[in-house]
C-alpha positions, 0 to 999 in steps of 0.5 A, spaced: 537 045 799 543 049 797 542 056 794 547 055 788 552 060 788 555 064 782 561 060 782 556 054 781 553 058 776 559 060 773 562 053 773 556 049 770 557 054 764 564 052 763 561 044 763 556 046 758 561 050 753 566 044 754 560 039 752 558 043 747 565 043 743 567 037 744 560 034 741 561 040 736 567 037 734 565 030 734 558 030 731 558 037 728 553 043 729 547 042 725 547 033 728 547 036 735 542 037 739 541 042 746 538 035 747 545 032 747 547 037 750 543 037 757 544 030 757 552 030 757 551 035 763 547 032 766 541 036 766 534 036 763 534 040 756 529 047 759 534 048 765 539 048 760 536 054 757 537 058 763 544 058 763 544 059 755 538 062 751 539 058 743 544 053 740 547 059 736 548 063 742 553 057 745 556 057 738 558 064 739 560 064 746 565 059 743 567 063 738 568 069 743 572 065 747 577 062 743 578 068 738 577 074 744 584 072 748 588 072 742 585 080 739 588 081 746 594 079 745 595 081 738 594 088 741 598 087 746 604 086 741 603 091 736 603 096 743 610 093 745 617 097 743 618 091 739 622 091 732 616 089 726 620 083 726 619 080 732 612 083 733 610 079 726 614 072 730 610 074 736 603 075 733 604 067 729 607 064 735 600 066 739 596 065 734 599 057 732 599 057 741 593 059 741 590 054 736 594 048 738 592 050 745 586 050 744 585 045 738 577 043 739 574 050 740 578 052 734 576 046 730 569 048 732 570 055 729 574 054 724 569 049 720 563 051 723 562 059 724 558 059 717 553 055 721 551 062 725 545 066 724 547 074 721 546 077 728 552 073 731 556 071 724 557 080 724 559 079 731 565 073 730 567 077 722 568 083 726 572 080 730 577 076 725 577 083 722 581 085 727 586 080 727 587 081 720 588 089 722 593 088 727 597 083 722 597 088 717 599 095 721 605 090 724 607 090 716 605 097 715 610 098 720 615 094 718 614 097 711 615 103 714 622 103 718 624 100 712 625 093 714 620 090 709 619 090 702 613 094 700 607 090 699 599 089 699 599 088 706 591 086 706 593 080 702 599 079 706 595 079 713 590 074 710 595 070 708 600 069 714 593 068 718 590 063 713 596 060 714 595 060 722 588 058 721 589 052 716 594 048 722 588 045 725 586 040 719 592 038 720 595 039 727 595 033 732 599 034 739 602 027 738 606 029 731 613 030 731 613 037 732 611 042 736 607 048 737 613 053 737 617 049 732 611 050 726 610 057 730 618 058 727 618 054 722 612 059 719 615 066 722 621 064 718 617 063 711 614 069 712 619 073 714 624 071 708 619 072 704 618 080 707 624 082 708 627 088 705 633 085 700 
């Protein structure tokens, strides 16, 4: 029998998550098993243990995915040379990418990420935190260079993410727009709404 290599490892863990978000979203978190989860692998449930220690520890590792990616993003836009402007369009566009791009996992996200224990919910907070922090020092620049009104910046930044957020009830690939159309037609609401008059 073949020694399973870490590539193998690595490639049933990517299978799992997949299952796990796609019966996530289907059936949601408390009506799916790690059961179901073995079985939509092809695996028996004890070995699935071996690959991920207890249903919140997948449920977290989802949310470490989706959201990871884009805290480094929004951190490499506030890094950039960019006016706050086109930082601010840049931080909606990613995060409406992001979303649309990966609508399962951030559907499971969105509506499940009460379901975790404290241990991991501090962990995903602290995360969404972030995102908020990067928004608002993009609006405290702004701010600054005299290019956007003065503002509660903290509620603005939750705000301009609500709304990010808020697109999976609604968003479906077959609607008539884009992902970068609601991207813009966002950034355009925003910005308007900011600018120095």
């Amino acid at each position: 029998m073949r020694k399973r290599t870490m590539a193998d490892i690595a490639n049933k863990e990517e299978q799992i998550l997949a299952e796990a978000v796609r019966l996530f979203r289907q059936k949601g978190y408390h009506a799916t098993s790690m059961q179901n989860i073995a079985d939509a692998v092809g695996l028996q449930k004890a070995s699935l243990y071996h690959y991920l220690p207890s249903k919140q520890a997948l449920l977290s590792k989802i949310f470490e995915r989706s959201i990871g990616a884009l805290t480094q993003q929004l951190e490499a836009i506030n890094a950039s040379t960019d006016s706050p402007a086109d930082k601010l369009r840049r931080a909606i566009e990613s995060h409406i990418l992001a979303l649309c791009d990966q609508l399962d996992t951030y559907t499971v996200y969105l509506s499940e990420r009460r379901s975790l224990s404290t241990r991991y919910h501090t962990r995903v907070r602290a995360e969404g935190q972030k995102h908020a922090q990067l928004v608002e020092r993009i609006l405290e620049e702004g701010i600054a260079r005299r290019q956007f009104r003065a503002m509660d910046t903290k509620m603005v930044a939750l705000a301009i993410l609500g709304m990010c957020n808020w697109v999976y009830q609604w968003y479906s690939p077959e609607g008539r727009l884009t992902p970068q159309q609601i991207a813009h037609i966002f950034a355009d609401l925003i910005l308007d709404g900011i600018a120095r008059k």
